[in-house]
C-alpha positions in Angstrom: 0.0 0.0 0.0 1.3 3.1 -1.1 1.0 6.5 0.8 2.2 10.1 1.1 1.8 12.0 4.0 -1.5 10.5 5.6 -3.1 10.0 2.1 -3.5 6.2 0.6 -2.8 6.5 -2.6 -5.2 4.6 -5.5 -5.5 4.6 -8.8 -3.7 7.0 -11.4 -6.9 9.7 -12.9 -4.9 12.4 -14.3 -1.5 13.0 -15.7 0.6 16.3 -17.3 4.1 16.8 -17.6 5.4 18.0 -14.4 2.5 15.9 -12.2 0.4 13.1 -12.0 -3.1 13.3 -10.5 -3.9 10.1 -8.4 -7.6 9.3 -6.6 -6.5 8.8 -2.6 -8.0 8.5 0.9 -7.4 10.7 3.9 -7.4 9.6 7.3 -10.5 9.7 7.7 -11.1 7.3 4.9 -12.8 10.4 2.7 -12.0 10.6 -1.1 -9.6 13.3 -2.5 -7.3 13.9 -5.4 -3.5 14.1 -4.3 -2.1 15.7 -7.5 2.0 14.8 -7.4 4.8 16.5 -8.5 6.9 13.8 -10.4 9.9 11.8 -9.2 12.7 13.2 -10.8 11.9 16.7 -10.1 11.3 16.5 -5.9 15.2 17.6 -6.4 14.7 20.8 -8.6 14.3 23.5 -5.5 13.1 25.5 -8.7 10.0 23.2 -9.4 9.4 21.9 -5.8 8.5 26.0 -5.5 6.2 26.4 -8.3 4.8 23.4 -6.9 3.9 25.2 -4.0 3.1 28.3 -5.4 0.3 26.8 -8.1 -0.8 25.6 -4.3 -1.2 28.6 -3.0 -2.4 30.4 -5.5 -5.3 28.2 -6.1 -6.2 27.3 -2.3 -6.8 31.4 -2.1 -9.8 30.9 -4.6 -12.7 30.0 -2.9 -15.4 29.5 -5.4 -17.7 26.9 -6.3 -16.8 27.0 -9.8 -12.8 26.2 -8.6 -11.4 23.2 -7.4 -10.7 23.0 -3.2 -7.0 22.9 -2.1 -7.2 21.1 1.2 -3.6 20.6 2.0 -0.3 21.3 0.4 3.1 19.7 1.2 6.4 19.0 -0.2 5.7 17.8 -3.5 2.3 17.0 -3.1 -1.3 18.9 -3.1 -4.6 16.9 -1.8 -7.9 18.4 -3.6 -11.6 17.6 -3.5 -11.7 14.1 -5.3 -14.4 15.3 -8.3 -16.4 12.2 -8.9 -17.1 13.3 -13.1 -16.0 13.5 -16.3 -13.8 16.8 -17.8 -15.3 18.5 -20.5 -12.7 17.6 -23.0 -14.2 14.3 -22.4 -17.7 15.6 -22.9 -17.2 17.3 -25.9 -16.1 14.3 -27.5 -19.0 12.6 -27.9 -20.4 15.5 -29.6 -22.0 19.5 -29.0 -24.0 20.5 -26.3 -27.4 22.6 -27.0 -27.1 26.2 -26.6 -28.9 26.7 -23.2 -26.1 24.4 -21.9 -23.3 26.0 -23.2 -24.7 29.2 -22.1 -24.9 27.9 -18.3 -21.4 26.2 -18.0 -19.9 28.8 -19.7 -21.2 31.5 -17.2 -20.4 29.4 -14.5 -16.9 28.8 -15.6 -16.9 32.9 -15.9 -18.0 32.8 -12.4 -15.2 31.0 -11.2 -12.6 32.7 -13.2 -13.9 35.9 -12.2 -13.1 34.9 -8.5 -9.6 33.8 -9.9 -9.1 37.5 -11.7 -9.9 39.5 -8.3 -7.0 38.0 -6.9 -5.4 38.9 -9.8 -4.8 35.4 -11.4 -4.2 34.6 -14.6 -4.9 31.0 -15.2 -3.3 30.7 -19.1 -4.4 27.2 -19.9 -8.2 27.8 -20.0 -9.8 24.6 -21.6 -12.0 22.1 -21.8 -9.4 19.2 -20.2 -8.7 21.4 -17.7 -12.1 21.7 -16.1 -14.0 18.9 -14.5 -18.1 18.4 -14.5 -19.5 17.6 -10.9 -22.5 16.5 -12.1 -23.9 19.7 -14.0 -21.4 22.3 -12.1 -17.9 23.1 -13.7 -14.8 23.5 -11.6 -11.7 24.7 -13.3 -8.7 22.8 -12.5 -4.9 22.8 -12.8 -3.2 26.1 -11.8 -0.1 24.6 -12.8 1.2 27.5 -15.2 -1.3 30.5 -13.6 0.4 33.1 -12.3 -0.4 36.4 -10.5 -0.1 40.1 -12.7 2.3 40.7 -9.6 4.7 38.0 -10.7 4.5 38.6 -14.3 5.7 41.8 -14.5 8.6 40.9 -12.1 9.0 38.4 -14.7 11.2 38.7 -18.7 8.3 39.2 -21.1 8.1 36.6 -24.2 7.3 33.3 -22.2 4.7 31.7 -24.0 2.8 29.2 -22.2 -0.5 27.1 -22.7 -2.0 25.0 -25.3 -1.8 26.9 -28.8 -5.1 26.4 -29.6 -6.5 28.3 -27.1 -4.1 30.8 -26.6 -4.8 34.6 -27.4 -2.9 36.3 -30.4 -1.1 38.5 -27.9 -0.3 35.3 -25.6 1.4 34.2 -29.0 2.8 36.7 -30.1 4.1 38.5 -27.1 3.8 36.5 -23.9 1.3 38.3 -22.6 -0.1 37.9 -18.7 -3.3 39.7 -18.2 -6.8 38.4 -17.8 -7.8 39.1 -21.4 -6.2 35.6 -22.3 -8.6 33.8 -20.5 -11.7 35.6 -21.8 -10.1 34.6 -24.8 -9.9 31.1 -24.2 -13.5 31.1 -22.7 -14.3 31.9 -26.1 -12.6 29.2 -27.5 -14.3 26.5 -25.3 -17.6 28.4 -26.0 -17.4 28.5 -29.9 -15.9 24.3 -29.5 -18.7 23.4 -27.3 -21.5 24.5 -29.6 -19.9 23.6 -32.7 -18.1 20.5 -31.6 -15.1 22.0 -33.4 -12.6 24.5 -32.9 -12.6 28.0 -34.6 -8.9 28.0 -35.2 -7.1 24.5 -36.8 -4.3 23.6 -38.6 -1.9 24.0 -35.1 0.8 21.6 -37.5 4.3 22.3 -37.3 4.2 25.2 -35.1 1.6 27.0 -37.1 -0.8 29.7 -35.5 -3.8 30.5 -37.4 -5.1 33.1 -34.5 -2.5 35.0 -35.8 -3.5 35.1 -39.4 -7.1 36.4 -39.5 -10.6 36.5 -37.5 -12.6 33.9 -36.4 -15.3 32.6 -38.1 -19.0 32.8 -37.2 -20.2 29.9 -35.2 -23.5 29.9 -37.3 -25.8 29.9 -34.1 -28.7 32.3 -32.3 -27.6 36.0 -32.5 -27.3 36.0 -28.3 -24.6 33.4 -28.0 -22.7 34.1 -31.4 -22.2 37.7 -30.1 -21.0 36.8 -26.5 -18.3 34.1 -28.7 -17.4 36.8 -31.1 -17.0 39.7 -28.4 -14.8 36.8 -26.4 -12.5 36.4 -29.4 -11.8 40.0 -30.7 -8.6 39.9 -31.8 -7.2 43.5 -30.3 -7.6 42.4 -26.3 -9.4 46.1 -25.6 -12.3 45.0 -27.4 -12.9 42.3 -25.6 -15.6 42.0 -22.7 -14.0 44.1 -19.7 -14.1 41.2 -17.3 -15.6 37.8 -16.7 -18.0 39.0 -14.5 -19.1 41.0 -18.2 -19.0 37.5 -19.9 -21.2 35.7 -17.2 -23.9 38.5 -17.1 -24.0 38.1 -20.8 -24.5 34.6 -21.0 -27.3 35.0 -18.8 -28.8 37.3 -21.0 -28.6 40.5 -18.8 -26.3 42.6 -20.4 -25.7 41.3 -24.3 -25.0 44.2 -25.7 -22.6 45.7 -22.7 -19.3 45.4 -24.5 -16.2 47.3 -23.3 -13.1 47.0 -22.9 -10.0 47.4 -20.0 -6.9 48.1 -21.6 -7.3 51.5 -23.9 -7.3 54.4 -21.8 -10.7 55.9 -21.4 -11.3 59.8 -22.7 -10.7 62.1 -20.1 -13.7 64.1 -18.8 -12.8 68.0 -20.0 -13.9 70.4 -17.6 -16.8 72.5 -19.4 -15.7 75.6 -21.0 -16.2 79.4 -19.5 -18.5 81.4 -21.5 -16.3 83.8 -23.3 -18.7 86.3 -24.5 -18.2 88.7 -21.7 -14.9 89.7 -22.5 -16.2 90.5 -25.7 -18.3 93.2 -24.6 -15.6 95.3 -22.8 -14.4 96.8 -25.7 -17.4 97.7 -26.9 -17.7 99.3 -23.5 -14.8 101.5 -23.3 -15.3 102.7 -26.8 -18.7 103.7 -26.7 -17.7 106.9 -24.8 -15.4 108.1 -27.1 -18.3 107.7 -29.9 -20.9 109.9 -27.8 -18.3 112.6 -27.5 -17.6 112.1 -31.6 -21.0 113.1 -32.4 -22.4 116.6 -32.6 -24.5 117.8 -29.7 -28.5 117.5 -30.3 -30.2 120.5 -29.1 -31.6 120.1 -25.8 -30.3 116.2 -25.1 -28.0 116.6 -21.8 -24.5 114.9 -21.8 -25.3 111.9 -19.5 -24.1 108.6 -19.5 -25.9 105.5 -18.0 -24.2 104.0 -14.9 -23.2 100.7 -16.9 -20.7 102.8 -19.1 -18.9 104.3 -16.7 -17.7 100.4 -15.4 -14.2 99.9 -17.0 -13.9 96.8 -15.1 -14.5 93.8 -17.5 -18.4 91.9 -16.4 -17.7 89.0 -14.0 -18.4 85.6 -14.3 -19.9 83.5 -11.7 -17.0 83.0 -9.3 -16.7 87.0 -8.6 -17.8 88.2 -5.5 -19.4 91.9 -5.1 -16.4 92.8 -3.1 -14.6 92.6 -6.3 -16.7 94.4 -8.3 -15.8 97.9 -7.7 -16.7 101.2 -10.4 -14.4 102.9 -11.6 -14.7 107.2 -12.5 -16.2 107.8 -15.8 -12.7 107.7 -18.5 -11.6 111.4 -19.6 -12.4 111.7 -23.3 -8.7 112.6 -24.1 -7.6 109.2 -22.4 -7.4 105.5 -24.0 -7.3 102.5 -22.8 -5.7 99.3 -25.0 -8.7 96.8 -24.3 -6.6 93.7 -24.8 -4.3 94.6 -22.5 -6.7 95.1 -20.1 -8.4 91.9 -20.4 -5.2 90.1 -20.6 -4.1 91.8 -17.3 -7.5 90.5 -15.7 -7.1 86.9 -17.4 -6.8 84.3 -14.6 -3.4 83.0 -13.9 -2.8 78.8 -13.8 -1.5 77.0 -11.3 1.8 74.6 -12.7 -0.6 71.4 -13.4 -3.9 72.3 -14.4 -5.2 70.7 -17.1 -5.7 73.1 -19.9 -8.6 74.0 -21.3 
């Protein structure tokens, strides 16, 4: 009998390159998963840590739409023991009906929405890597996630996953950001309703993501926009989040597509009314007109009280106190109206944005 830890160890029900996934019994004789780092790597104190770090990461997820990490050690990590089927397994028999897709896809949203608000990036999004309990998803294997902290600590051009469901900009660039999986969930959306996949011809190396659009999955208008919104190929067109993907599944917000990456306009403050100003020229030279014109018998030399103001109208920040008249101009004196308003022109502080 064979054991790790406390766990008996059983038959062999999963396998990848760096691990094997066994079915086990704790000590209390309860079924779990005891996923295995293999034999010739418990040596590597490179691997033994992003052993424990895929632990981790994933035990901080608590969603019922993502696996449960019950206990890691050295080289190992016991899981809930999912008594099912993945969907890679699934799909092989043949599509699912629309109203299907639509409700494991927005649960598998749900769960990597939880993922993203710890600000993890799973990268290998796909139908092998989530298991059915029944008619509930969980999304499995964090073993090449990482966190957007730990990428950008990290040399930019590693390019991980599985090809075909990796994002041009995952290609082409390495890219770490939660766009990749709302690209992938596109992927597994357009393959579960089709039964095929939109991209093929992954031979020798070859990329076809990188090479044109994807096609139209020839279903309802609802679910063939949610699949072609997932799988825009410039990432800020994309849904903004998964929580966006999920709501549109459900039919709450189809049409709600935004994106995350390009930088939003900035709100411009509104504009002060300029024509004001305008008027204080206008002002200050009708004097000089009045006293231009030949006296009319019997019409006294008077002037109303608003032209003897030289100083320009306020706006709406003035306060009376600053509003003071000024003596009525001498006719032989002139004042330069532009300089005047510039003098009364409002200074800017260093970093203001401009109108």
């Amino acid at each position: 009998m064979r054991t790790v830890g406390e766990y008996v160890l059983g038959a062999a029900i999963g396998h990848g390159a760096t691990s094997e996934v066994l079915a086990a019994t704790d000590r209390d004789g309860r079924d779990v998963a005891l996923k295995l780092l293999r034999a010739h790597l418990l040596d590597d104190p490179r691997a033994v840590e992003r052993f424990l770090a895929e632990a981790e990461r994933t035990r901080g997820i608590a969603h019922p739409n993502v696996v449960t990490v019950l206990e890691a050690g050295r080289g190992y990590l016991a899981m809930e023991r999912i008594h099912g089927e993945t969907l890679a397994e699934c799909l092989a028999r043949g599509p699912l009906d629309e109203d299907t897709v639509r409700r494991l896809g927005a649960a598998i949203a749900d769960g990597m929405a939880a993922a993203h608000a710890r600000t993890i990036v799973h990268r290998d999004l796909k139908p092998a890597n989530i298991m059915l309990d029944g008619d509930t998803p969980k999304i499995v294997d964090f073993g090449i996630a990482t966190t957007l902290a730990e990428a950008s600590a990290r040399t930019t051009g590693t390019r991980l996953g599985t090809p075909a469901y990796m994002a041009p900009e995952q290609l082409s660039g390495g890219v770490i950001a939660p766009c990749v999986d709302i690209w992938a969930l596109g992927v597994i959306l357009f393959e579960a309703v089709t039964g095929r996949l939109p991209f093929e011809g992954f031979d020798d190396g070859r990329c076809p993501q990188l090479l044109g659009p994807a096609p139209s999955a020839n279903i309802s208008a609802e679910l063939d926009h949610v699949i072609a919104a997932c799988l825009e190929r410039e990432p800020g067109k994309r849904p903004a989040s998964m929580t966006s993907v999920a709501s549109m599944l459900r039919g709450e917000e189809v049409e709600r597509i935004t994106q995350a990456i390009v930088e939003p306009k900035r709100p411009t403050a509104p504009r002060r009314k300029r024509w004001p100003w305008l008027a204080v020229p206008a002002l200050l030279a009708a004097p000089a007109i009045w006293f231009a014109l030949p006296d009319a018998p019997g019409v006294p030399m008077t002037f109303p009280v608003w032209m003897t103001m030289t100083t320009p109208i306020p706006d709406a920040t003035t306060t009376a106190a600053e509003v003071t008249p000024a003596p009525p101009p001498a006719p032989h004196h002139h004042h330069h109206p532009s300089a005047r308003a510039k003098a009364k022109a409002p200074s800017r502080r260093a970093g203001e944005t401009l109108d």
